[in-house]
C-alpha positions as CSV (number, residue, x, y, z in Angstrom):
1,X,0.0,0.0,0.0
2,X,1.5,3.7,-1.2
3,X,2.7,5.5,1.8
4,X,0.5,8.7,0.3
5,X,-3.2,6.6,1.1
6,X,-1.5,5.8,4.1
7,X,-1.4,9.4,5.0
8,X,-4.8,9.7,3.8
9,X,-5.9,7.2,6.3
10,X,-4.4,9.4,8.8
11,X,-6.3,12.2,8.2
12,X,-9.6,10.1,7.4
13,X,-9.6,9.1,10.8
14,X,-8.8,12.3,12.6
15,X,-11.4,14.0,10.7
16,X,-14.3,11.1,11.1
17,X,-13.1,11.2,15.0
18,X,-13.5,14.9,15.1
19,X,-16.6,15.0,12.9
20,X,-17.8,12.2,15.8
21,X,-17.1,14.9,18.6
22,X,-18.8,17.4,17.1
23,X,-22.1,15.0,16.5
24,X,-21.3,14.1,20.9
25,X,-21.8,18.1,21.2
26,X,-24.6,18.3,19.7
27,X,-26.9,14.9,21.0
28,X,-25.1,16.2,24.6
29,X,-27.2,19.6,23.2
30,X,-30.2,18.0,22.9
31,X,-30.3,15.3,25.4
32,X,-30.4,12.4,23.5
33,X,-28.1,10.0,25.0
34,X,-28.7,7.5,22.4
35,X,-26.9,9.6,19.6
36,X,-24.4,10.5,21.9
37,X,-23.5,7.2,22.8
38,X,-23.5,6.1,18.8
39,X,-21.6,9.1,18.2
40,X,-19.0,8.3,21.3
41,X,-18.5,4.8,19.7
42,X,-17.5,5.9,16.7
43,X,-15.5,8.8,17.6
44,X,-13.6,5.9,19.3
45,X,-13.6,3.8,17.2
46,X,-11.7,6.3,14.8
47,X,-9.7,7.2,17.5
48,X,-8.0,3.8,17.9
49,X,-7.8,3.2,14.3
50,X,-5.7,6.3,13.8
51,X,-3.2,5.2,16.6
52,X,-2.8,2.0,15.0
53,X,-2.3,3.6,11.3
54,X,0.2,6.4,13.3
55,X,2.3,4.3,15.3
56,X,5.9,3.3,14.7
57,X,5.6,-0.2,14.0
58,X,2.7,0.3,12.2
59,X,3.5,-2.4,9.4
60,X,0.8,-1.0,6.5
61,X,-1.3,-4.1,7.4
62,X,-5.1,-4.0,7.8
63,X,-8.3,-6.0,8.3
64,X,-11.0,-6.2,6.7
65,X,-13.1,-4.2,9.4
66,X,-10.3,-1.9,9.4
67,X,-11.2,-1.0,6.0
68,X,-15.5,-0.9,6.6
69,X,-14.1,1.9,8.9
70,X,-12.6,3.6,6.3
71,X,-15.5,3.2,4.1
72,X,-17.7,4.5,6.9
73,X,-15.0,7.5,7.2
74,X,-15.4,8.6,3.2
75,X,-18.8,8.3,3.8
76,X,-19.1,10.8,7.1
77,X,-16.3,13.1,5.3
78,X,-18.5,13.0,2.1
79,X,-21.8,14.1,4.0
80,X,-19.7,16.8,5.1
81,X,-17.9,18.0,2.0
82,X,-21.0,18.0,0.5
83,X,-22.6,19.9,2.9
84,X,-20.1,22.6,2.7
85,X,-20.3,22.3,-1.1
86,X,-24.2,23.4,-1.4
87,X,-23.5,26.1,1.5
88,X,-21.2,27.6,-1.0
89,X,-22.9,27.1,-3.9
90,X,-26.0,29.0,-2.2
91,X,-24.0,32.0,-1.1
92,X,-22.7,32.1,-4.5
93,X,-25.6,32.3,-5.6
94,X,-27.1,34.7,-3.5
95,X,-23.7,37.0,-4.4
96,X,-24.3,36.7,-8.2
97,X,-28.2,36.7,-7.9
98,X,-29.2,39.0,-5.1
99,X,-26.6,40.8,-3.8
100,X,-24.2,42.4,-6.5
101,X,-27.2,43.4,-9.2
102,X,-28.4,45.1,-6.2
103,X,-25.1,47.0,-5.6
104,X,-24.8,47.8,-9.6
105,X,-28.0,49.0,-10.0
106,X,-27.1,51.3,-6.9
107,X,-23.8,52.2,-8.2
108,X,-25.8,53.7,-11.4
109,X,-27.8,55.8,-9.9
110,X,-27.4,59.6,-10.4
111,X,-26.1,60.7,-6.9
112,X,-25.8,59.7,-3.3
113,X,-29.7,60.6,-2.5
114,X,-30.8,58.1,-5.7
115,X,-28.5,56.1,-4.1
116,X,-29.5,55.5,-0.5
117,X,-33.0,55.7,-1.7
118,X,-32.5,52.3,-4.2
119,X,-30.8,50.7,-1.5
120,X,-34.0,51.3,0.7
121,X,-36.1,50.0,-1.5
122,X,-33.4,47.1,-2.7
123,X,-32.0,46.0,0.6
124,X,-35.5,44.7,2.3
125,X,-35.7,41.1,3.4
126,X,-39.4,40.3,2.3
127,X,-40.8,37.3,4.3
128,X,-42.5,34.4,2.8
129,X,-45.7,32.3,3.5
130,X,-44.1,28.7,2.3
């Protein structure tokens, strides 16, 4: 196996093990002990997969379970990239859609008054009934 997945592996299981922690905080948040116990388990789990993939005489050997983890890992770091992915793709959007044909159209205006006056009529956040 290439050193470079190795590293991978590393960082696969320190993210899944933090990503675990963070799920902890939040079941803690809302009481349910059930998710934070699931959560707890895995964050383990990850935990004492990274030692084994970190330490010295770690030999590149793996099981078979030791890869599900992994698997499991892609899948949790996935949810998350993904996640992060949309947000960014929306606030994008909301820059090229919303926000800067807003500011153009402001930026055209004739003086300061037209100005603040567009933005006033512009920069309202108009609730929704859905």
């Amino acid at each position: 196996m290439d050193k470079k997945y190795i590293e991978l592996f590393k960082e696969l299981t320190r993210a899944t093990a933090v990503s675990a922690e963070q799920v902890m905080d939040y079941d803690k948040a809302k009481k349910d002990e059930q998710g934070y116990n699931t959560a707890m388990t895995m964050r383990d789990d990850f935990e004492e997969l990274n030692k084994k993939i970190t330490a010295k005489e770690f030999d590149g050997t793996l099981s078979k379970a030791d890869f599900a983890k992994l698997l499991v890992g892609c899948y949790v770091t996935l949810g998350t990239l993904q996640s992060r992915k949309d947000a960014l793709e929306k606030a994008i959007a909301g820059y090229q859609t919303d926000l800067m044909p807003k500011l153009d159209k402001i930026l055209k205006s004739e003086s300061d008054e037209d100005a603040m006056s567009i933005a006033n009529e512009e920069f309202i956040i108009r609730e929704t009934n859905t």
